[in-house]
Backbone as CSV, one residue per row, in Angstrom:
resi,resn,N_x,N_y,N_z,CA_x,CA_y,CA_z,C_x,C_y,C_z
1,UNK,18.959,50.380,-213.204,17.634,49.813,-213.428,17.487,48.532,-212.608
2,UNK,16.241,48.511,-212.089,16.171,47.031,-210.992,15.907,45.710,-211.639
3,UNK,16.300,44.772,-211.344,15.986,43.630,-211.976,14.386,43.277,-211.718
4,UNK,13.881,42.129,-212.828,12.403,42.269,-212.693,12.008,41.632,-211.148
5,UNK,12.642,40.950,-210.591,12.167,40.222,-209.286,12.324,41.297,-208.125
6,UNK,13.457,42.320,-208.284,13.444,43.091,-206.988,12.478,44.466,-207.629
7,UNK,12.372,44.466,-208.385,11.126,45.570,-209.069,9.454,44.714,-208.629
8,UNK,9.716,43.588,-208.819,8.166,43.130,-207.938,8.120,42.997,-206.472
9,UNK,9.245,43.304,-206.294,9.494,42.852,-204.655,9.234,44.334,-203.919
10,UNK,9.582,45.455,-204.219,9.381,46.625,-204.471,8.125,46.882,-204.011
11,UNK,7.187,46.300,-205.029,5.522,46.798,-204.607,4.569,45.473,-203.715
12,UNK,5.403,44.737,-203.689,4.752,43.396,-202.907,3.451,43.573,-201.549
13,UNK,3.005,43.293,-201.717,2.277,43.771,-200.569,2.718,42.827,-199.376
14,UNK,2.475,41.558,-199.936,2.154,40.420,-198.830,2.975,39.187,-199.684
15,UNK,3.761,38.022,-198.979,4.190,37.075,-199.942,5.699,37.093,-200.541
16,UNK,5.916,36.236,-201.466,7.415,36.094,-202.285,7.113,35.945,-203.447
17,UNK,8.329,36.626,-204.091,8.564,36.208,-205.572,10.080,35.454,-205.504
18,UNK,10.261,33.709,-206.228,10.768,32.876,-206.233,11.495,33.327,-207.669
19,UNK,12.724,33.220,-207.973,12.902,33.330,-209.655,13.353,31.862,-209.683
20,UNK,12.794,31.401,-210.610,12.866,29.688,-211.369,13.124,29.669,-212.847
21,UNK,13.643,28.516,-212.846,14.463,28.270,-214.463,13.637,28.484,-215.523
22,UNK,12.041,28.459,-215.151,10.979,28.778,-216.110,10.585,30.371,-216.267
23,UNK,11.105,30.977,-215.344,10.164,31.772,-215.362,10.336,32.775,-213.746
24,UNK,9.610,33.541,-213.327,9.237,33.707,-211.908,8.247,33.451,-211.017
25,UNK,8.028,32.918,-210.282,6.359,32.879,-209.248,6.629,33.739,-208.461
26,UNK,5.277,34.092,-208.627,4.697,34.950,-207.176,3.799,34.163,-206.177
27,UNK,4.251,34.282,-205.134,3.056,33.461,-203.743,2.771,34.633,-203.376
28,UNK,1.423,35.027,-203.416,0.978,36.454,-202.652,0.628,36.008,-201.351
29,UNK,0.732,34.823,-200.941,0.287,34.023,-199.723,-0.941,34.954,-199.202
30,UNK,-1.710,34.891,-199.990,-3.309,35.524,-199.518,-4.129,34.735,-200.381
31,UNK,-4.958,34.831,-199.424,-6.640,33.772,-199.431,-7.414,34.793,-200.048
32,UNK,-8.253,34.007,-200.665,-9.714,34.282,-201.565,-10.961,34.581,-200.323
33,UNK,-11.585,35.682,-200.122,-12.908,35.656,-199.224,-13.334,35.883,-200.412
34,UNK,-14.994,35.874,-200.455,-15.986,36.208,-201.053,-16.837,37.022,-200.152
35,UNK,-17.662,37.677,-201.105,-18.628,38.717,-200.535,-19.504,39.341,-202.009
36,UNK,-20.512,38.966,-201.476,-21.702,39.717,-202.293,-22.200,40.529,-201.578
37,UNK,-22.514,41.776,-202.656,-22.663,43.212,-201.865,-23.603,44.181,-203.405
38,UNK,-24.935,44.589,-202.263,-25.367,45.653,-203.347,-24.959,46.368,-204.530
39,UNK,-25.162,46.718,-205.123,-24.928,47.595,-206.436,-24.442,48.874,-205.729
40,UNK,-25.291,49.788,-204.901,-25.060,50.471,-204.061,-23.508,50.566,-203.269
41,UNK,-23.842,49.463,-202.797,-22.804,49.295,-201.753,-21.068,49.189,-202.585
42,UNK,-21.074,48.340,-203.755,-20.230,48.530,-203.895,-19.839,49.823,-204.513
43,UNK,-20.254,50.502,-205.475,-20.206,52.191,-206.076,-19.574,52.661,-204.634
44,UNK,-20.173,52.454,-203.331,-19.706,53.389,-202.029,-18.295,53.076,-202.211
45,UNK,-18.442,51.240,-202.031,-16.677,50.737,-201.989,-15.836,51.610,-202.772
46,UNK,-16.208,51.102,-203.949,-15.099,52.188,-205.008,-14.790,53.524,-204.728
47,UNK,-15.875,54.611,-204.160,-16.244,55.829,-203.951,-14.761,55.852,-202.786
48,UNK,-15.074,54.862,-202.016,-14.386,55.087,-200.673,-12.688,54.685,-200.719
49,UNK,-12.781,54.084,-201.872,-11.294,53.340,-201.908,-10.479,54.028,-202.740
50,UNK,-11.331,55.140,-203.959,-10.819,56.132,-204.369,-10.218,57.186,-203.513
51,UNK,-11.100,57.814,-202.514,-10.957,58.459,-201.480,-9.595,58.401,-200.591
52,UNK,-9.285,57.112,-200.135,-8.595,56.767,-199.420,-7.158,56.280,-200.254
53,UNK,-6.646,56.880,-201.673,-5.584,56.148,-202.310,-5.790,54.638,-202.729
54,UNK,-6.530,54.103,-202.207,-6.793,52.511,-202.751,-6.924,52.130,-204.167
55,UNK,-6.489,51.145,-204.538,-6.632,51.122,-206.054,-7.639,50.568,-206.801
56,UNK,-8.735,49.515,-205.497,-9.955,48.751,-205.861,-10.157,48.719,-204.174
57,UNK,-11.244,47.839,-204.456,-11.946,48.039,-203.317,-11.149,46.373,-202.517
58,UNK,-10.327,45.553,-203.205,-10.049,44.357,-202.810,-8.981,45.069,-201.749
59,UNK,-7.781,46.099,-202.629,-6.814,46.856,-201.632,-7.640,47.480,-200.308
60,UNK,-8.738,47.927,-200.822,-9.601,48.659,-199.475,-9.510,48.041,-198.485
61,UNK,-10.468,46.957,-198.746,-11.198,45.487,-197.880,-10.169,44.781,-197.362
62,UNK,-8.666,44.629,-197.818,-7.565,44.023,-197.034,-6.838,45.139,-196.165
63,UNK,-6.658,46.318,-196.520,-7.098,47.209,-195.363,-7.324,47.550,-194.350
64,UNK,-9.008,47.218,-194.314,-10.068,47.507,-193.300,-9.500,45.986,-192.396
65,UNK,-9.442,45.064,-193.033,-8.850,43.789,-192.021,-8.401,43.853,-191.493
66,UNK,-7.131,44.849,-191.760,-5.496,44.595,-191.318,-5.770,45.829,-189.828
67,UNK,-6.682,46.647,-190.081,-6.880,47.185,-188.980,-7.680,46.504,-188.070
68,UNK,-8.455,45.826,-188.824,-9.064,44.752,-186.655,-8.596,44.450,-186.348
């Protein structure tokens, strides 16, 4: 069985997990964008991020980045 830090390390996308005397941190070392988007538009997001294995449309949208 994996310990809990290499079991988060496992699915990490981006970033470190530190283990500390308190506890563990995670630095996902990723930034906050914002975006407001139709009612419409987002239902597509979801529609599309379902589609594509994504788990929300935030996994989508970092994604679509990582390909420009």
């Amino acid at each position: 069985m994996l310990a809990v830090p290499q079991l988060l390390e496992s699915v990490l996308v981006s970033g470190k997990i530190n283990k500390r005397s308190r506890g563990i941190y995670i630095d996902s070392d990723l930034e906050v964008v914002r975006v407001k988007v139709t009612s419409d538009l987002k239902e597509e997001l979801q529609q599309k991020a379902k589609e594509l294995g994504k788990r929300n449309i935030e996994e989508l949208l970092l994604y679509a980045a990582q390909k420009l």
